[in-house]
C-alpha positions in Angstrom: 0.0 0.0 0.0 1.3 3.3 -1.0 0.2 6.3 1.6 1.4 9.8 0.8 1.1 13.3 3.3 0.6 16.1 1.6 -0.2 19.6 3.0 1.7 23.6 2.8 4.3 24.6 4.8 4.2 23.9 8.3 1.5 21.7 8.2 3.5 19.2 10.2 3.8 16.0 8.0 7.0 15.3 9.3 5.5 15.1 13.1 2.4 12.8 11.8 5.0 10.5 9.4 6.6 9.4 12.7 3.6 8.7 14.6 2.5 6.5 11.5 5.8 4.5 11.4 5.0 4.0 15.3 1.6 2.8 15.0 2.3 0.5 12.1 5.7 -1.3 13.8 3.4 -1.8 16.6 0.6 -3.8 14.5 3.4 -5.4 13.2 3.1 -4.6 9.2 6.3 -4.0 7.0 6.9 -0.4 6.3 9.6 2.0 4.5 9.4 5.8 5.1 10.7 8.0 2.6 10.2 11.7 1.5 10.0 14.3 -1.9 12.4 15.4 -2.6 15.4 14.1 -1.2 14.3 10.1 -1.1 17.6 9.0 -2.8 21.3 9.9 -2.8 20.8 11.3 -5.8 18.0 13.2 -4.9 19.1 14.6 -1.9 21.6 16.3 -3.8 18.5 17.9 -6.6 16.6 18.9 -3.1 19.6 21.4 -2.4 19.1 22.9 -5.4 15.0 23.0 -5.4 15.0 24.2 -1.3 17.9 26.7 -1.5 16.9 30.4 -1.1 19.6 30.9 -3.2 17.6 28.9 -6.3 15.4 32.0 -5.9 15.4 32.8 -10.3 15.1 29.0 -10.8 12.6 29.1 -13.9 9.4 27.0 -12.9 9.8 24.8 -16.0 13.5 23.8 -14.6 11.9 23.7 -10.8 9.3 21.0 -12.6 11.8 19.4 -14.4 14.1 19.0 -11.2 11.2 17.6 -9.5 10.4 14.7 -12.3 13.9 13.9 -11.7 13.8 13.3 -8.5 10.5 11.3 -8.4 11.8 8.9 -11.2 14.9 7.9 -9.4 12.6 7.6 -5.9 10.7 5.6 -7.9 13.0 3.5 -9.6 15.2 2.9 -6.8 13.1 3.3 -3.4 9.2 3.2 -3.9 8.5 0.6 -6.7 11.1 -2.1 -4.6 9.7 -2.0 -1.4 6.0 -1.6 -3.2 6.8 -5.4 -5.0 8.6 -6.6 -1.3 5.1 -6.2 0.3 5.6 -2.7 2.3 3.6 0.0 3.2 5.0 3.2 1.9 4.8 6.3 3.5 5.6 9.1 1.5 6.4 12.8 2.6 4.9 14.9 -0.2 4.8 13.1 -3.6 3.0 14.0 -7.1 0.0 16.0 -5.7 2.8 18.3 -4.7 3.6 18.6 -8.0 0.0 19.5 -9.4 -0.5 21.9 -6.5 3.0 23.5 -6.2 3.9 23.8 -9.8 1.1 23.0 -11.7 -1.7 25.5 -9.6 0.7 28.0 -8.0 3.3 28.5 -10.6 0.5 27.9 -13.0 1.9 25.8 -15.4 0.3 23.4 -17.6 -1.7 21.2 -15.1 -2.0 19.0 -18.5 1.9 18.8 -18.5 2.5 18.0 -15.1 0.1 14.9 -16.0 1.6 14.0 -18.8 5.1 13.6 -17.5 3.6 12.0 -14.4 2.3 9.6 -16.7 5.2 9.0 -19.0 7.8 9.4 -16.3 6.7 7.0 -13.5 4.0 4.8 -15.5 1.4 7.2 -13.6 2.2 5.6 -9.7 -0.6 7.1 -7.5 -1.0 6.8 -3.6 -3.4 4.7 -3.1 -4.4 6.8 0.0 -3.4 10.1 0.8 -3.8 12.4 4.2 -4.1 16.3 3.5 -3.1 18.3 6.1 -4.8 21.8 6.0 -4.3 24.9 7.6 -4.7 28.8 6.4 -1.5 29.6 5.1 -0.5 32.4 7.5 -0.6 30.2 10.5 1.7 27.7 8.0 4.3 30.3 7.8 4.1 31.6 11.1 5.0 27.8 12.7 7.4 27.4 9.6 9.6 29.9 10.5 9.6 29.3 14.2 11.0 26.2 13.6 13.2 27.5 11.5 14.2 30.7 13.9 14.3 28.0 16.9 16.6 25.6 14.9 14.5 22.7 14.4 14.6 23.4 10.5 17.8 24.0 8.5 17.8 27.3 7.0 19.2 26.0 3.8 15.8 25.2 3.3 13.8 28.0 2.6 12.9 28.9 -0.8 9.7 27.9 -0.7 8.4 29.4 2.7 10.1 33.4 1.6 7.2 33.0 -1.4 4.3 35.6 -1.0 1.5 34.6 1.2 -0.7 35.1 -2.2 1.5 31.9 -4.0 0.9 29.6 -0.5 -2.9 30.4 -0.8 -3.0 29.0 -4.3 -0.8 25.9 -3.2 -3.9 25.4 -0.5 -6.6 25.8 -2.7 -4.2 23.4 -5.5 -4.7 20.5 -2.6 -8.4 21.1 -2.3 -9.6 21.3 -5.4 -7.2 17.7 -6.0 -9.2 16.5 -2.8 -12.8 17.6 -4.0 -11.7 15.5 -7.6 -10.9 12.2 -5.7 -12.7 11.6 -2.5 -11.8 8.3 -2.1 -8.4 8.8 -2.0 -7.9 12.0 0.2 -8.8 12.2 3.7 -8.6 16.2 4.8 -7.1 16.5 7.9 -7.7 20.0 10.1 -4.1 20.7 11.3 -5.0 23.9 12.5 -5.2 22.3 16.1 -2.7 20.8 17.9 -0.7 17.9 17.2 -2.2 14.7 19.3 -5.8 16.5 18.2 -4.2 15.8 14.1 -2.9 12.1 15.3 -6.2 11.1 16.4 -7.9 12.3 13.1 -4.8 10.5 11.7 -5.4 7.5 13.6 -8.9 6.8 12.8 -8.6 6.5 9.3 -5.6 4.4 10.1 -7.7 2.2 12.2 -10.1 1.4 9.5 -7.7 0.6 7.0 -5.3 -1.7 8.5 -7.1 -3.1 11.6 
């Protein structure tokens, strides 16, 4: 079973990912995490370029293009292998990023962004994937505290110094994906607190693997 977490800046994916590995080693069921960019060596490398403030005049096409990279060799190498071993993948962003990210808020060619999804990685989908929403400001606002506190490298901020307007249309990018296929996304309000996103977390979780 493939499970990606999507959601803006600061949503806290990275809190809820380990929680997930926790519950799942506990039922006893095979699991691999991994994350977009950066699931590779390879790719770890093309995430300095894509999450450098210093990438700042990267042209969207190239950002796109850097992206597609990345995914086919996560594909190739990490997600596909442990998919055929039997695993549960857990995915930290993955193509929905894409379509909301590059496609929506850099407004490129959503038919584009499909097309090399589909050419590029045989058109791999989650087969269940947990949005976690928030307004954008308050996104930003915990964001950068982790970053200010330390928590977060600072070599990683490209994306949170974009306007406010280009993290609203990354929101409403997720949403209107979410609204197209209800069966796969399960909206999570991480506006509250993290045990409060767990539990919504959890319940789904429940259903679909006990």
């Amino acid at each position: 079973m493939f499970i990606t977490l999507e959601g803006i800046e600061g949503s806290g994916k990275t809190s809820q990912v380990e929680k997930m590995a926790a519950f799942l080693e506990d039922g006893g069921h095979s699991y691999l995490l991994t994350r977009e960019p950066g699931g590779t060596r390879l790719g770890s490398r093309i995430r300095q370029v894509l999450l450098d403030p210093e990438s700042s005049n990267l042209d969207p096409i190239a950002e796109l293009l850097l992206y597609n990279a990345d995914r086919v060799q996560h594909v190739r190498e990490v997600i596909q292998p442990a998919l055929a071993a039997g695993k549960i993948v857990i995915c930290d962003r993955y193509v929905d990023a894409t379509r909301a990210y590059q496609g929506v808020a850099r407004r490129l060619d959503l038919d584009l962004v499909e097309t090399l999804h589909r050419l590029l990685v045989d058109d791999l989908n989650p087969d269940l994937t947990f949005l976690l929403d928030l307004p954008p400001a308050e996104g930003l606002r915990r964001a950068w505290a982790q970053i200010d506190s330390g928590a977060r490298s600072d070599h990683e901020t490209r994306f949170e110094k974009e306007a406010l307007a280009f993290h609203t249309r990354v929101r409403e990018g997720y949403l209107r994906l979410a609204a197209a296929e209800p069966d796969r996304f399960v909206i999570i309000d991480a506006a509250v607190s993290l045990e409060e996103v767990w539990q919504q977390l959890l319940k789904t979780l429940k259903k679909t693997f006990n």
